[in-house]
C-alpha positions as CSV (number, residue, x, y, z in Angstrom):
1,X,-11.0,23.5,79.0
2,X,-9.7,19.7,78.7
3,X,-6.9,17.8,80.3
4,X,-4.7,18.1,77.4
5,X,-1.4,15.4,77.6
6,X,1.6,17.2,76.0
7,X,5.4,17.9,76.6
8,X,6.7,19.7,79.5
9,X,9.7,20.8,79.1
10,X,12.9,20.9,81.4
11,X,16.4,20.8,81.1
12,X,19.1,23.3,80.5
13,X,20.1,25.1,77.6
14,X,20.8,23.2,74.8
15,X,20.3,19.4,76.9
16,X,16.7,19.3,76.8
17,X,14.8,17.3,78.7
18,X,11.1,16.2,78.4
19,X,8.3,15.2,80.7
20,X,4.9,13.8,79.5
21,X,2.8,15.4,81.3
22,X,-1.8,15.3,81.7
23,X,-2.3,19.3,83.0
24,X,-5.1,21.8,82.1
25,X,-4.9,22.9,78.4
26,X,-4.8,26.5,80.0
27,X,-1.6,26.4,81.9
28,X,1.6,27.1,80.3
29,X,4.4,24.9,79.1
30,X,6.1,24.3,82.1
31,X,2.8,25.1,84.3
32,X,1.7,23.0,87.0
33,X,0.8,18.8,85.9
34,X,-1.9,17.1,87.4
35,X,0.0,14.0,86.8
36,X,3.7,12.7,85.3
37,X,3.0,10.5,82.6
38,X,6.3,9.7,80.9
39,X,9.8,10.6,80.1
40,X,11.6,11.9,76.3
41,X,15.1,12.5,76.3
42,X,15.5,13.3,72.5
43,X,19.4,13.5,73.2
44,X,19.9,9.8,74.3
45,X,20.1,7.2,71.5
46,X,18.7,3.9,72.7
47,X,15.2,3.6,74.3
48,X,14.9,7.8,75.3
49,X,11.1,7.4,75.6
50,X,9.2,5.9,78.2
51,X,4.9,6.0,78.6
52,X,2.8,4.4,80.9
53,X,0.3,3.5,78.1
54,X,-2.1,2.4,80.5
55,X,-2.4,6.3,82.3
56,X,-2.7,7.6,78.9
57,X,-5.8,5.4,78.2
58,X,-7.1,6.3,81.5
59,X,-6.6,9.9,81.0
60,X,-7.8,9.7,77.6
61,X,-10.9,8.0,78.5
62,X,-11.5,11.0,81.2
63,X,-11.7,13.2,78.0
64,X,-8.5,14.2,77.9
65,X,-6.6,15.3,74.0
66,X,-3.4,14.0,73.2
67,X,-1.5,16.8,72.0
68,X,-0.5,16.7,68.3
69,X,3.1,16.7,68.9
70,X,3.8,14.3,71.5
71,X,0.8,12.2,69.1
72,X,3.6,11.7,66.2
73,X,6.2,11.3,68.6
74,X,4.3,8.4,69.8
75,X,3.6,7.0,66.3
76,X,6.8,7.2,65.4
77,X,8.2,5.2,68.0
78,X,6.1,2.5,67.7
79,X,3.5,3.0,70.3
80,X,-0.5,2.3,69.9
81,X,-2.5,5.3,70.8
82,X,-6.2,4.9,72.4
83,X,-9.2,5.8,70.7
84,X,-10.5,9.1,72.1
85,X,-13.7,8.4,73.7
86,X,-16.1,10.1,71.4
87,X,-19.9,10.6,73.3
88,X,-23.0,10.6,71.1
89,X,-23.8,13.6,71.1
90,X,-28.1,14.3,69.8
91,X,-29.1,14.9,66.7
92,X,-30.4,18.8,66.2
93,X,-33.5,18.9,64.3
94,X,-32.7,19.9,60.8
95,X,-34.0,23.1,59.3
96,X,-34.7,24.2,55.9
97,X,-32.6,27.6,56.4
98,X,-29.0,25.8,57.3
99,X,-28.9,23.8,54.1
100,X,-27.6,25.2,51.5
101,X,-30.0,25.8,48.1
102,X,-28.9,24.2,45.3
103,X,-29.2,26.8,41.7
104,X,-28.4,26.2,38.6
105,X,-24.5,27.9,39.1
106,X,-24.4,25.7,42.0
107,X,-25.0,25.9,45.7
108,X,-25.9,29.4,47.2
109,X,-23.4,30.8,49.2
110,X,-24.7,34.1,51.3
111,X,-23.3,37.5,49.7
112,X,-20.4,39.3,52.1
113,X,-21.5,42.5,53.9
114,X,-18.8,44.4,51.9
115,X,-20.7,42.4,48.3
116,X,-24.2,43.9,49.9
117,X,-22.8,47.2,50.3
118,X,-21.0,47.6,47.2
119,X,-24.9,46.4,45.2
120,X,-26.6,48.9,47.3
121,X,-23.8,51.3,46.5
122,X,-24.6,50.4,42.4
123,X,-28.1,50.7,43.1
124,X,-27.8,54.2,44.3
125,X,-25.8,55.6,41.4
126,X,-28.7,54.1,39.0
127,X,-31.5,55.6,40.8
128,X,-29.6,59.0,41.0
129,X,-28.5,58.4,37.2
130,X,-32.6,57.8,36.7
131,X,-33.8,60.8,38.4
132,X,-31.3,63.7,37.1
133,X,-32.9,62.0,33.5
134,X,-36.3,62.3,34.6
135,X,-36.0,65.7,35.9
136,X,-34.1,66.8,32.3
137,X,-37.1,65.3,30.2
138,X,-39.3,66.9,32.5
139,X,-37.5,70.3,32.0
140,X,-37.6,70.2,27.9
141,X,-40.9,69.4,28.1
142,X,-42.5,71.8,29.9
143,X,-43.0,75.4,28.1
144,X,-40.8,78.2,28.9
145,X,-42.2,80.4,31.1
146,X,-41.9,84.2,29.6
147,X,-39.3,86.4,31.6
148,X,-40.9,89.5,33.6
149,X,-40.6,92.1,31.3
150,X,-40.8,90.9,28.1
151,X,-43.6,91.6,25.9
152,X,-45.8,88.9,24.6
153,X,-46.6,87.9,21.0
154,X,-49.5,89.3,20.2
155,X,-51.7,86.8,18.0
């Protein structure tokens, strides 16, 4: 899991308190930081936020995420965020099956399982449908067999 930067809460009720905190994206809000990274005090009015930009680059070039909160926080008070180090990751051979095929409706899009089921479903009912008709034809068609007992025409 990566070092994720985010907002650590602290505080007492109703006078919270923030810390900007790089910890593992696993632990909880108030888990244990790897390192203190800034202060918010959303309750102050003049200057409550302070960064040291230059640990948030470092962490950042480490691999670390800035969370998306404390990401507009930053924005909107004015501060430039680092560019997340993006590697180059290689290219996977490209294969026929992944792309989609483009029709005449569009592009093909697979059919659901329940879309399969419900066609095999259809399919059933016709090839029942088809056999209790072939079956009937097959009755009318063939003679009547004479009942035991009963007598013969006599020609």
């Amino acid at each position: 899991m990566p070092v994720r930067i985010r907002l650590s809460r602290f505080g007492r009720l109703h006078r919270p308190y923030f810390r900007i905190v790089a910890c593992d994206g696993r632990v909880h809000r108030e888990g244990k930081a790897q390192e203190v990274i800034g202060l918010y005090d959303p309750l102050r009015k003049d200057k409550n936020i302070e960064v040291d930009m230059a640990k948030v680059e470092a962490w950042v070039g480490r691999g670390a995420q800035i969370s998306e909160g404390l990401r507009n926080l930053l924005k909107f008070h004015g501060y430039q965020l680092p560019a997340a180090k993006v590697e180059a990751k290689p290219a996977k051979a490209a294969k026929k099956a992944d792309k989609p095929k483009a029709t005449a409706k569009g592009t093909y899009v697979a059919p659901t399982r329940r879309a399969l089921r419900a066609h095999q479903a259809k399919l059933k009912g016709v090839r029942k449908a088809a056999d209790e008709k072939a079956k009937a034809e097959k009755a009318a068609a063939a003679p009547a067999a004479p009942a035991e007992g009963a007598e013969q025409p006599k020609a």
